[in-house]
N, C-alpha and C positions, 0 to 999 in steps of 0.2 A: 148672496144667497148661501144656505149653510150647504148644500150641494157643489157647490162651487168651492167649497173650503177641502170638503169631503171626497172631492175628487183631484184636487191639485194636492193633496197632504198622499194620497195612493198613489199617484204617478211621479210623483216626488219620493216615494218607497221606493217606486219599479225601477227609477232611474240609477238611484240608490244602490242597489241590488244589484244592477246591470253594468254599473261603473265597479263595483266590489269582485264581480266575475270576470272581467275584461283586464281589472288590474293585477289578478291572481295567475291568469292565465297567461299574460307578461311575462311577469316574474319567471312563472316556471318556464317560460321560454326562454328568456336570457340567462336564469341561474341554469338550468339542465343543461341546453343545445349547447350556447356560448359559455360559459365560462366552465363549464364542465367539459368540454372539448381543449380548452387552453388548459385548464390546469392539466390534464392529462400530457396533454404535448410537453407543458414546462417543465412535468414534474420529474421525468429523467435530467432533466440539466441544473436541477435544482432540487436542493433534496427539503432544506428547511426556509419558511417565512418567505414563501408565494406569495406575491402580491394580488390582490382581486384583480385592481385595473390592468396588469399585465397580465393576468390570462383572460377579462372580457377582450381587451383587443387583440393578443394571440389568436383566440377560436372566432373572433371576427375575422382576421386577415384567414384564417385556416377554412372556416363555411365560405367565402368568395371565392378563395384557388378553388374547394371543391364545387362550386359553381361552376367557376369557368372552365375547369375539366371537363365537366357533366356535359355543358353544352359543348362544349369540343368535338366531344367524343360523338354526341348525338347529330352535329352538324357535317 
């Protein structure tokens, strides 16, 4: 039925759309949080050619200490 075309071609937009928002919002969470927290931390012991994946897992291991601080402190 052309209804059936007409509404799998729109939810297939929505989906669309909602997978483009979810991807976005990713990103700026690991480029912002995480690796903008590592490159800050690397960036006094290093001055030139920061590697990306050394500061995504610098500001990874750096948001768990402060994790387990947090709950530390809270516990």
């Amino acid at each position: 039925m052309p209804l059936d075309s007409i509404i799998e071609g729109f939810l297939s937009g929505i989906l669309r759309v909602v997978w483009v928002v979810l991807w976005v919002a990713v990103e700026i969470i690991f480029e912002i949080l995480i690796k903008g927290l590592g490159y800050t931390i690397c960036r006094p012991f290093k001055k030139t050619d920061i590697d990306g994946s050394l500061c995504a897992f610098v500001g990874m291991v750096a948001w768990i200490i402060l994790a387990l601080l947090l709950l530390w402190v809270l516990i």
